[in-house]
C-alpha positions in Angstrom: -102.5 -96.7 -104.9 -103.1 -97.4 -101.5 -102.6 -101.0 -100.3 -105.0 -101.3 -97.6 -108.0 -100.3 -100.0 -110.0 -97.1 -99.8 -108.4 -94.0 -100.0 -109.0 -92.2 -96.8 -109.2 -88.7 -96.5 -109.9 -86.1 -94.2 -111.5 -83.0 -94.9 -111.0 -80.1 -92.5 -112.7 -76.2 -91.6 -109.7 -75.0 -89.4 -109.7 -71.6 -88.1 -113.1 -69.5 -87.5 -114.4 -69.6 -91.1 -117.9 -70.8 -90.9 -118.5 -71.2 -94.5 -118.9 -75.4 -95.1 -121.0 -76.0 -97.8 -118.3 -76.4 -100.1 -116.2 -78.8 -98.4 -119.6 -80.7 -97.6 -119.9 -81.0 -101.7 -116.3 -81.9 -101.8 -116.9 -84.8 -98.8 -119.6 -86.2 -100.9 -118.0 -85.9 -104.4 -115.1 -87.9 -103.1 -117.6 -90.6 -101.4 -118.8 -91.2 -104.3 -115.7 -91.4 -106.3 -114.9 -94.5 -104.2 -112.6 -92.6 -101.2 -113.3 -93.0 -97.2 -114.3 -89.7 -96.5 -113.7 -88.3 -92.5 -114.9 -84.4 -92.2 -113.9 -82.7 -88.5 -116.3 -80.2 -88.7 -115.8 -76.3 -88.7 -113.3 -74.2 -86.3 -110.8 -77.3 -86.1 -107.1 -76.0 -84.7 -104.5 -77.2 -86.5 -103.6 -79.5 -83.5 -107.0 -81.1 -84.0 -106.5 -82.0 -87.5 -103.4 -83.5 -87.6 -103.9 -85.7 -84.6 -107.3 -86.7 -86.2 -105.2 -87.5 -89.6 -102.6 -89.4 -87.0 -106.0 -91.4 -85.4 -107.7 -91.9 -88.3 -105.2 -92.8 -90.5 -105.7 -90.1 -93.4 -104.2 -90.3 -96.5 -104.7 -87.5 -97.6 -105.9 -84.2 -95.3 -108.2 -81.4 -97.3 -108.1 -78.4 -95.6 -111.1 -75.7 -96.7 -110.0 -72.0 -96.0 -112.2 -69.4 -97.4 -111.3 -66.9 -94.2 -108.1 -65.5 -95.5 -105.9 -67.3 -92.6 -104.4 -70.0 -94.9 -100.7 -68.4 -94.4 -101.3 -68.5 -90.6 -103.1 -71.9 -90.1 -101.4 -74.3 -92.9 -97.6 -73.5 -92.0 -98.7 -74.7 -88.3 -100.4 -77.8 -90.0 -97.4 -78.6 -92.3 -94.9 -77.9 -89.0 -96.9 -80.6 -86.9 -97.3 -83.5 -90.1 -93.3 -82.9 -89.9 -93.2 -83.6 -86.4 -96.2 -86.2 -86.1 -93.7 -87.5 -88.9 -96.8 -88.2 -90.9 -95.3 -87.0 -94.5 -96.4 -89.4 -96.3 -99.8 -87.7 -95.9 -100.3 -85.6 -99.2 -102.0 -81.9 -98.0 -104.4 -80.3 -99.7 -105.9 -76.5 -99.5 -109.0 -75.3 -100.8 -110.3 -71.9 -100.6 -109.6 -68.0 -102.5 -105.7 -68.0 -102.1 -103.6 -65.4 -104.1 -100.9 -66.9 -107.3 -98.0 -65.8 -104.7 -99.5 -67.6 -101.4 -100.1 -70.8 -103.3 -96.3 -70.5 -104.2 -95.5 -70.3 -100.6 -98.2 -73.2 -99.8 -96.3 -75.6 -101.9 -93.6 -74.6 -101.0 -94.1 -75.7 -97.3 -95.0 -79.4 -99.0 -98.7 -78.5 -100.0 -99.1 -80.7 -102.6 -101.9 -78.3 -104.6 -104.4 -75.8 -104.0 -108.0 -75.8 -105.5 -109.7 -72.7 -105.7 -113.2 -71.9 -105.8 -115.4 -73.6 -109.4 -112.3 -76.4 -109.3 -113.6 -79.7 -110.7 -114.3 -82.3 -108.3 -113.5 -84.9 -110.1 -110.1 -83.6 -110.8 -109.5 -83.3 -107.2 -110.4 -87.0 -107.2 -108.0 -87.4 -110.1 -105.2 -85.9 -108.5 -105.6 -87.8 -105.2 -105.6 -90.8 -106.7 -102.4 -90.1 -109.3 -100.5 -88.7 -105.9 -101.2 -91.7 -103.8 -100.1 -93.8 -107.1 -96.9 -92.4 -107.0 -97.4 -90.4 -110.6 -96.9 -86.6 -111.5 -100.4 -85.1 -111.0 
């Protein structure tokens, strides 16, 4: 688990998708399952969400994505954790994304992808066994 105490995670609308009621139900389920919860707010670049990860000290960064524009946005993401050297940070992506793009997403070091009716407790869960170090 984490050593310092809460788990803290950032929760993220990048791109121009204006669609955040689902990541607002994800901030909250995760409050109350215990975790520090930091949500940017919608039309975040993927600069802006990895230097708030960086200043906030994010454990974990959620990013929502229901425009389509996952394969554009999260490559930039994952290209700036590697050079903010922050990848230890375990990435998440939410939104409607295709068998073979989640592929690719993982691929780039997304550690899972949570479509739409995914369990938020087993977000929670899987949070907590990455952090912990076990298979999730």
């Amino acid at each position: 688990m984490v050593e310092r105490g809460k788990i803290r995670v950032l929760l993220a609308k990048p791109g121009l998708d204006g669609h955040d009621r689902g990541v607002k139900v994800l901030a909250r389920a995760l409050r109350d399952a215990g975790m520090e919860v930091i949500y940017t707010g919608l039309r975040q670049t993927p600069e802006m969400v990895v230097e708030s990860a960086l200043q906030e000290d994010a454990d974990v960064i959620g990013l929502s994505i229901l425009s389509g524009a996952h394969m554009d946005l999260v490559p930039r993401v994952m290209e700036l954790v590697r050079q903010k050297q922050l990848t230890d940070i375990v990435v998440l992506v939410g939104g409607i994304i295709p068998d073979e793009d989640m592929r690719a997403l993982q691929e780039m070091g997304v550690a899972a992808t949570f479509g739409p009716g995914s369990s938020t407790a087993d977000i929670a869960n899987f949070i907590r066994a990455r952090l912990a170090g076990q298979p999730a």
